[in-house]
C-alpha positions in Angstrom: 0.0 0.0 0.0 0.7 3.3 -1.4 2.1 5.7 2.1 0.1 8.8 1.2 -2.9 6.7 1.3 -2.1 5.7 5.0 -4.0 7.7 7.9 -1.7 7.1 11.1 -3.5 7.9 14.3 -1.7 10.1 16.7 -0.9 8.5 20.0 -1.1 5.1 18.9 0.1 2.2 16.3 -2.9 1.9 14.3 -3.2 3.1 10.8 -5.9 3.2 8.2 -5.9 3.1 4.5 -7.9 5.9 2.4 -9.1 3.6 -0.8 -10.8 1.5 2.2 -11.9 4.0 3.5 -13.8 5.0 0.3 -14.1 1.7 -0.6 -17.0 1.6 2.2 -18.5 4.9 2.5 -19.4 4.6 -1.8 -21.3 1.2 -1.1 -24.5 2.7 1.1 -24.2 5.7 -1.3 -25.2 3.6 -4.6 -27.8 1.9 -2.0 -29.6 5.0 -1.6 -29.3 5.8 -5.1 -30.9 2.6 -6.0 -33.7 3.3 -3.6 -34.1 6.2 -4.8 -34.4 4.9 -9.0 -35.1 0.8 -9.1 -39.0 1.4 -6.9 -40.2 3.2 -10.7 -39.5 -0.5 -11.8 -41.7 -2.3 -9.1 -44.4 0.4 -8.8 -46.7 -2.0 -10.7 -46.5 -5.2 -8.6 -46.3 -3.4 -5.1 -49.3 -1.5 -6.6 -51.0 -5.0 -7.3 -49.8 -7.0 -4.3 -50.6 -4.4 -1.9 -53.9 -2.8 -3.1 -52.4 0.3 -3.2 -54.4 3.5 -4.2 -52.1 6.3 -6.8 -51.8 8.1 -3.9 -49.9 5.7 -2.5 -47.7 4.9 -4.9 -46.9 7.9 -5.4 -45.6 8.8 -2.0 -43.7 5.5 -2.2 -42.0 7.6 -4.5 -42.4 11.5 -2.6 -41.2 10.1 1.2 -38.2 9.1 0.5 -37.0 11.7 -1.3 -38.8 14.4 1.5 -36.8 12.7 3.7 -33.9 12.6 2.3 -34.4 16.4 1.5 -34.8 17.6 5.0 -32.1 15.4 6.5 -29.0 16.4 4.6 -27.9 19.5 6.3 -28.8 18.6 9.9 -27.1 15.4 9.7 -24.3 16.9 7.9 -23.6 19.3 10.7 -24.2 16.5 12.7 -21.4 14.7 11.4 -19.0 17.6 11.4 -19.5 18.1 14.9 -19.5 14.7 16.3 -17.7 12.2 13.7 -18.8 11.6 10.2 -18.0 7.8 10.6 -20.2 7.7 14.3 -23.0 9.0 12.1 -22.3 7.1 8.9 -23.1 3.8 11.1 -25.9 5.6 12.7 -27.7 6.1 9.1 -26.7 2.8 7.4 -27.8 0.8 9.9 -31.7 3.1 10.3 -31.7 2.8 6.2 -31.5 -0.9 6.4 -33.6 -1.1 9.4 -36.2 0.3 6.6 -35.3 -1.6 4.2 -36.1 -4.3 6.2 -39.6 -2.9 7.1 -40.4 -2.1 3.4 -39.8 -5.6 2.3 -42.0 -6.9 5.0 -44.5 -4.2 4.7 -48.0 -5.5 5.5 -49.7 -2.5 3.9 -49.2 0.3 1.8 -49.6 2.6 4.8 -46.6 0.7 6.4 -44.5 0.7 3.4 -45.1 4.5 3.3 -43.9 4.9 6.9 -40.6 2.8 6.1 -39.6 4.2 3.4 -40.3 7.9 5.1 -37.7 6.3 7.6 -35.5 5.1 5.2 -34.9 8.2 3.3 -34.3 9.5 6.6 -31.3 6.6 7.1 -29.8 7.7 3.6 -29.8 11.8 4.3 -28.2 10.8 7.6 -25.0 8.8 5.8 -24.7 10.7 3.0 -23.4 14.1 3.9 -20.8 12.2 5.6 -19.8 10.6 2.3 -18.7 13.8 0.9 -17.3 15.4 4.3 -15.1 12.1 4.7 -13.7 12.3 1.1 -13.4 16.3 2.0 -11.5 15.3 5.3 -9.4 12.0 3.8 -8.2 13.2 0.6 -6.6 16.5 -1.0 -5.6 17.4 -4.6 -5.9 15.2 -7.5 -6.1 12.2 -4.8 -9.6 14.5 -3.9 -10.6 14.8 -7.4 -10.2 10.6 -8.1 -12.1 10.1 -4.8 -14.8 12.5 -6.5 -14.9 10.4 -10.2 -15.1 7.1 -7.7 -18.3 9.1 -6.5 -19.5 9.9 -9.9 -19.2 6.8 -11.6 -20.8 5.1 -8.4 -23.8 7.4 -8.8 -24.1 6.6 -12.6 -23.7 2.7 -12.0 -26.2 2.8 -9.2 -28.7 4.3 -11.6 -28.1 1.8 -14.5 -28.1 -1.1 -12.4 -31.1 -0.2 -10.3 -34.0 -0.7 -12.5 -32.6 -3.7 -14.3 -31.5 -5.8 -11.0 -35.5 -5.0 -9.3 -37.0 -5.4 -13.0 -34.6 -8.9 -12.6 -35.7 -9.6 -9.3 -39.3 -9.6 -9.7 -39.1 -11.4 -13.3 -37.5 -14.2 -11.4 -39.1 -14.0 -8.2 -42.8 -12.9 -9.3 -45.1 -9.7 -9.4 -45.9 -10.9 -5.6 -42.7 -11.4 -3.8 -40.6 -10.3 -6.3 -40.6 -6.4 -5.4 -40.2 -7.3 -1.8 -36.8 -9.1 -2.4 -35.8 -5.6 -4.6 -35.6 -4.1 -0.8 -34.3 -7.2 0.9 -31.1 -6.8 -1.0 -29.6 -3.6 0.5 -29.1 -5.7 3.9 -26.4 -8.2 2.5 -24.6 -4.8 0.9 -25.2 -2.6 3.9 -24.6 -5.5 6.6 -21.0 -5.6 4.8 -20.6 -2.0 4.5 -21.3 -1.8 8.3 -18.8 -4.5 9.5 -16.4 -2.7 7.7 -16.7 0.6 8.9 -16.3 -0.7 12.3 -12.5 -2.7 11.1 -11.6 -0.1 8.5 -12.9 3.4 10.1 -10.3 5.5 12.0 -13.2 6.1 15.1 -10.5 7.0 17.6 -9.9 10.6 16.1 -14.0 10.8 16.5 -13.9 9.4 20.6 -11.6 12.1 21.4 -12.9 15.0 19.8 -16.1 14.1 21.2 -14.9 13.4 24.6 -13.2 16.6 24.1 -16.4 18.9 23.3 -18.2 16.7 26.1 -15.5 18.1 28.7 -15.8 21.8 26.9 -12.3 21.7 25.9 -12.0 24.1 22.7 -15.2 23.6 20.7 -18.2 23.8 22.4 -20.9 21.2 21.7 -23.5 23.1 19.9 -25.9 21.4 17.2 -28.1 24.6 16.8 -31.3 22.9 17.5 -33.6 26.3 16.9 -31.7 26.9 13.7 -32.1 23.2 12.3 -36.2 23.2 12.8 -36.2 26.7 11.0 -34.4 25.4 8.6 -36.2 21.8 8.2 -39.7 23.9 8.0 -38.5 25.9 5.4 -37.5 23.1 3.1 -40.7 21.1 3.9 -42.8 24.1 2.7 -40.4 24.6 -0.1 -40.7 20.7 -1.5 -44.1 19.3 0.5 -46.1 21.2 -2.0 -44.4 20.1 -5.4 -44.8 16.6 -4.0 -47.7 16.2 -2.4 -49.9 17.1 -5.4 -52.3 18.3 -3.1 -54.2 21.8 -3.0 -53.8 22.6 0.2 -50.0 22.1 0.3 -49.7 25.0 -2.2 -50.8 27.2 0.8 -47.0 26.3 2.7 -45.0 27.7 -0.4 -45.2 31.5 0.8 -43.9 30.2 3.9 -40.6 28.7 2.6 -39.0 32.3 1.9 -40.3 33.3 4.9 -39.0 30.3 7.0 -35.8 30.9 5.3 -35.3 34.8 5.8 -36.0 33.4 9.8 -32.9 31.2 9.1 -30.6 33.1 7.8 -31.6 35.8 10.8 -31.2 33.6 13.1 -28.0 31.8 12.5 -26.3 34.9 11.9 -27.3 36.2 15.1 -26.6 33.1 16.9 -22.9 33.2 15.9 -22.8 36.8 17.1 -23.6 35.6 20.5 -20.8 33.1 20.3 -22.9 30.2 19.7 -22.2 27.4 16.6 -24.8 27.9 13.5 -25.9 25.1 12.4 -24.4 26.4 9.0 -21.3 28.6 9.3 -22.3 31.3 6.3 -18.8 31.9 5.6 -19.3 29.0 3.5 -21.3 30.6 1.0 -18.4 33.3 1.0 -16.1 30.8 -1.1 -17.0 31.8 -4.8 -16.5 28.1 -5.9 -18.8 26.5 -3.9 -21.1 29.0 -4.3 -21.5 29.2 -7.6 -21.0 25.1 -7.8 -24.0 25.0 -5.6 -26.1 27.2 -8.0 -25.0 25.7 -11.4 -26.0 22.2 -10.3 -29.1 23.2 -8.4 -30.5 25.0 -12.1 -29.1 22.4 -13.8 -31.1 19.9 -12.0 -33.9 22.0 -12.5 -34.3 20.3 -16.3 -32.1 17.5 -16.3 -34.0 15.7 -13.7 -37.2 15.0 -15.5 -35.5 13.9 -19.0 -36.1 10.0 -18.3 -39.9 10.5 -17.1 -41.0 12.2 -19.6 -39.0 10.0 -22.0 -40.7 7.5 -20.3 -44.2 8.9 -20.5 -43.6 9.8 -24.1 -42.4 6.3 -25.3 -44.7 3.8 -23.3 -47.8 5.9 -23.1 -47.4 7.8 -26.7 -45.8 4.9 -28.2 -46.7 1.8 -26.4 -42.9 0.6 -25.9 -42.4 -1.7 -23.4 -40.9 -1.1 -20.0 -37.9 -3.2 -20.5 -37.4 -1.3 -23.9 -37.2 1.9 -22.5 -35.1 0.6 -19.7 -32.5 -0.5 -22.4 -32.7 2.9 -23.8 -31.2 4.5 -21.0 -28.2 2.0 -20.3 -26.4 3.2 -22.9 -26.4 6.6 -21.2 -25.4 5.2 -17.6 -22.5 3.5 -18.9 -21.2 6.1 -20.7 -22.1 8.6 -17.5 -20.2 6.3 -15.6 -16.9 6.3 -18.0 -17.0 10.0 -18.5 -17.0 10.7 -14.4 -13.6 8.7 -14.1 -12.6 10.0 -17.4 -13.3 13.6 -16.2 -10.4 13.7 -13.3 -7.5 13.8 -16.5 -8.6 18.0 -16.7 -10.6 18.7 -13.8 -7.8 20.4 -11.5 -6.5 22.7 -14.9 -9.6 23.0 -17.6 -12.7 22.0 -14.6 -14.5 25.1 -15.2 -14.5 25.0 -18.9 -15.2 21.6 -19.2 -18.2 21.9 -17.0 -19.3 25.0 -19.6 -18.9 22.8 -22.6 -20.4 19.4 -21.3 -23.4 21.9 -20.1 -23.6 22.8 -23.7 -23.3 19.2 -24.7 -26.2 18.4 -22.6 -27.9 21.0 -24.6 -27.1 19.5 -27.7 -28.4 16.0 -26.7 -31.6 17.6 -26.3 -32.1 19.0 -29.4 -30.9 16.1 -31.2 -33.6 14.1 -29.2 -36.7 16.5 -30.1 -35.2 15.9 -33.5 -35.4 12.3 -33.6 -39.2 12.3 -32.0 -40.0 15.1 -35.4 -38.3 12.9 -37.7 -40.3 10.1 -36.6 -42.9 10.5 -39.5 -40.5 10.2 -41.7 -39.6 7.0 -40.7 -36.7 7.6 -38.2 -37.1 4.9 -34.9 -37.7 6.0 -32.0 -34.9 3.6 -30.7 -32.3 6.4 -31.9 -32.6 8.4 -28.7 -30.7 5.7 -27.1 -27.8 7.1 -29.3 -28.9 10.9 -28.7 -29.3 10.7 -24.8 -25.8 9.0 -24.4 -24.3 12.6 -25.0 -26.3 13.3 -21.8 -25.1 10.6 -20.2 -21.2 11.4 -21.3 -22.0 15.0 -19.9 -23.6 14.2 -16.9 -20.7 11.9 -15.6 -18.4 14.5 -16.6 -20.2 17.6 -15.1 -21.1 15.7 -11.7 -17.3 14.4 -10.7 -16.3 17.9 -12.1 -18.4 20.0 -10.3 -18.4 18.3 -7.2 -14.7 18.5 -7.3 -14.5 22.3 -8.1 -17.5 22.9 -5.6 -15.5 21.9 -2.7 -12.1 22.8 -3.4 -12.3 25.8 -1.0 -14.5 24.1 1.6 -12.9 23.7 5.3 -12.6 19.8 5.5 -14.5 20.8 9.4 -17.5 21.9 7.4 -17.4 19.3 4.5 -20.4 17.6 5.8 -22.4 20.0 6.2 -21.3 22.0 2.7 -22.4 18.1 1.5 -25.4 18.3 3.0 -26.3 21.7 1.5 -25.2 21.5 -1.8 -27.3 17.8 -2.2 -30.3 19.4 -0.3 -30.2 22.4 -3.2 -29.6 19.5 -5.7 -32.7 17.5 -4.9 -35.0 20.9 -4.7 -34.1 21.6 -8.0 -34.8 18.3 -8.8 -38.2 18.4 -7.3 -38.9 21.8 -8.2 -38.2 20.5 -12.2 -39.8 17.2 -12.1 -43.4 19.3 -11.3 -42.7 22.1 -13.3 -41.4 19.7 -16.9 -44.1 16.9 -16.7 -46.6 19.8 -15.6 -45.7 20.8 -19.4 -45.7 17.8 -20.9 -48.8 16.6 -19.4 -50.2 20.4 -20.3 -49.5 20.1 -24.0 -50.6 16.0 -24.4 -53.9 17.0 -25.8 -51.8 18.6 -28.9 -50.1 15.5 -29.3 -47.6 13.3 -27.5 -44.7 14.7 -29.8 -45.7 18.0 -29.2 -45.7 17.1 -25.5 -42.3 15.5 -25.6 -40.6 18.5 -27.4 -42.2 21.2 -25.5 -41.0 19.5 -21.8 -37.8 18.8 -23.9 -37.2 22.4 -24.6 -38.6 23.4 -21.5 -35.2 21.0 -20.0 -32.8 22.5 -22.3 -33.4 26.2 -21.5 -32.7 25.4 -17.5 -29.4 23.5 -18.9 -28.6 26.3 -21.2 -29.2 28.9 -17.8 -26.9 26.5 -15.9 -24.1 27.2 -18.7 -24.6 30.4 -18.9 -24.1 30.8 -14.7 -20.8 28.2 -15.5 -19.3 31.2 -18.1 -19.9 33.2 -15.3 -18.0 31.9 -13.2 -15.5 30.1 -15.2 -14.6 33.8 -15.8 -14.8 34.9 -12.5 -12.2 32.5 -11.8 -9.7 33.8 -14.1 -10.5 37.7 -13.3 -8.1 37.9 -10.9 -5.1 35.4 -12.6 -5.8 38.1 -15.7 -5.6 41.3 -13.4 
């Protein structure tokens, strides 16, 4: 083993070895992707087996991701303050506690409940997956450990839907989609045993032994400022999810829950007390404007594979496992290009995030082009070849941006910057996925292929705003080299 991947614990003989480290931390991360992904697969049979109402299956879908939305910063802080690996353990082992529960879920209530709980595992661990790559690695060695976390992300997203869709063809529509949650605890149960062999906990023990005794830091979550904070992101995603017409009444309170925030935790630190979110982090430029560029990206790039979806099995009548092949071309690629990224991240990062941006773009107006064309006899199968340009862009812009996003980042705050920058991701995701298939399903009575290209376009302007806030800032960066 490679020295300046050793971690050598002060005051004692034991080492630890980074790659490990990662090693474990990326295995509950492509869990909680594939929770997140592979349910769209076994909607139908838990739909069936279950007796589940569309209301319920579609906050099979909504919980997790509300919980997972309102977890990430607390838990991030959390982690910062108190040991990222402590709280790691602490949300692997709840997520497959829930995993668990889903599998064995009596009812669709139930199910409901444990998957609410199981987001809730997955935004506790993974904050600490990019604070422990923030604390562990530096430089290029950073950057790598960033393309490990890209291409696990695009993996996790390719081999989601296929291994449930496998599951339940094997298994049955009736036990099948319970098994599709029965096989995180195998991955996790691994992932747990070594954390507890591979994770350096004896830094964590005394640090927190240390704030316990109020020697240096004091032990300060911020309680006040993490409810303020979790009611303003409630009211901000609750309504886009819920589809209900009450919820839209809580969206005037988001700003205003968030004005609170900001109020608070700047007046909290002026008494001497520890925010919840230290706001000097949104005085480094490059996270900052990271944080912003992915959160608009999101915006469009979200919704691409449901409406493609929508557009090709209820416009088309293409069968589910034809549109899941559709899309594997694009994860592979996505999952080449993040690894394939790190060769000009720390030199050309902010210009290659401008021109994969565009890319993205591109791929979208190829695919409106093949959907046109398809009167004239072009197959609908070709957006399999026009999507993987997304797919090549989005690996590339996810290892590159996270990379670049927290370059300036204090490794004591990486958790929590984490938490932020994935809670800002996943609005924007939410935010998009109402706001594109709101268009799509607005302009169906013109015609699927009007509806597709309209959400289509609708997806490439929020890209093209996304490149247009990466110029920015790609020249931002070089203002002051040029001065």
């Amino acid at each position: 083993m490679s020295d300046a991947n050793i971690i050598r614990v002060a005051g004692t003989d034991r080492t630890f070895h980074r790659l490990k480290i990662l090693f474990v931390i990326l295995l509950p991360l492509g869990m909680s992707l594939m929770a997140l992904s592979s349910v769209n697969v076994a909607l139908p049979t838990i739909e069936e087996g279950l007796g589940a109402t569309p209301g319920d299956v579609q906050w099979i879908l909504s919980g997790y991701a509300l919980a997972l939305g309102v977890t990430l910063i607390p838990a991030g802080r959390a982690g910062d303050v108190l040991g990222r690996g402590t709280w790691f353990v602490l949300g692997l082992a709840l997520f497959l506690l829930a995993s668990l529960a889903c599998g064995l879920a009596p009812t669709p209530f139930f199910l409901n409940a444990a998957r609410i709980v199981q987001g809730v595992g997955a935004g506790i661990f993974s904050p600490q997956v990019t604070g422990m790559i923030q604390q562990y690695f530096t430089g290029r060695g950073r950057a790598k450990a960033f393309a490990m976390f890209g291409l696990v992300i695009s993996a996790s997203v390719a081999v989601g839907p296929v291994l449930t869709g496998a599951i339940i063809q094997a298994l049955g529509p009736e036990d099948g989609w319970r098994w599709a949650f029965f096989i995180f605890i195998p991955i996790g149960l691994l992932a747990l045993v070594l954390a507890f062999v591979w994770f350096p906990f004896e830094t964590e023990r005394r640090r927190k032994l240390g704030l316990l005794a109020g020697a240096g830091e004091k032990l300060d979550l911020d309680p006040v400022g993490t409810i303020v904070l979790t009611l303003a992101i409630l009211a901000l995603m609750y309504p886009f999810m819920a589809h209900a017409a009450w919820a839209w009444a809580l969206l005037p309170l988001a700003p205003l829950f968030a004005w609170l925030w900001v109020r608070w935790e700047r007046r909290y630190a002026a008494r001497g007390g520890a925010p919840m979110v230290d706001m000097s982090l949104f005085g480094y430029r490059s996270f900052r404007n990271g944080m912003l560029v992915s959160g608009v990206m999101f915006l469009g790039i979200a919704s691409s594979f449901a409406v493609l979806a929508l557009f090709l099995q209820n416009g088309l009548g293409v069968a589910a496992i034809a549109v899941g092949l559709v899309g594997l071309p694009n994860a592979i690629v996505s999952a080449y290009s993040s690894v394939w990224s790190v060769k000009y991240v720390m030199t050309h990062g902010r210009r290659l995030i401008v021109l994969v941006l565009l890319l993205m773009v591109l791929g979208m107006v190829l695919s409106i082009g093949v959907v046109l064309l398809q009167p004239l006899g072009v197959p609908w199968w070709l957006l399999a070849g026009t999507l993987t340009l997304n797919g090549f862009a989005m690996g590339a812009f996810g290892s590159a941006n996270q990379t670049l996003s927290m370059q300036d980042v204090p490794a004591e705050h990486g958790g929590t910057a984490g938490g932020i920058k994935q809670t800002v991701e996943r609005i924007g995701a939410a935010l998009g996925n109402a706001m594109v298939v709101g268009v799509f399903f607005g302009l169906v009575p013109l015609g699927w292929t009007t509806a597709f290209t309209g959400a289509y376009v609708a997806i490439a302007l929020c890209v093209l705003a996304a490149a247009v806030l990466a110029v920015f800032d790609e020249r931002q960066h070089r203002a002051p080299v040029a001065a």
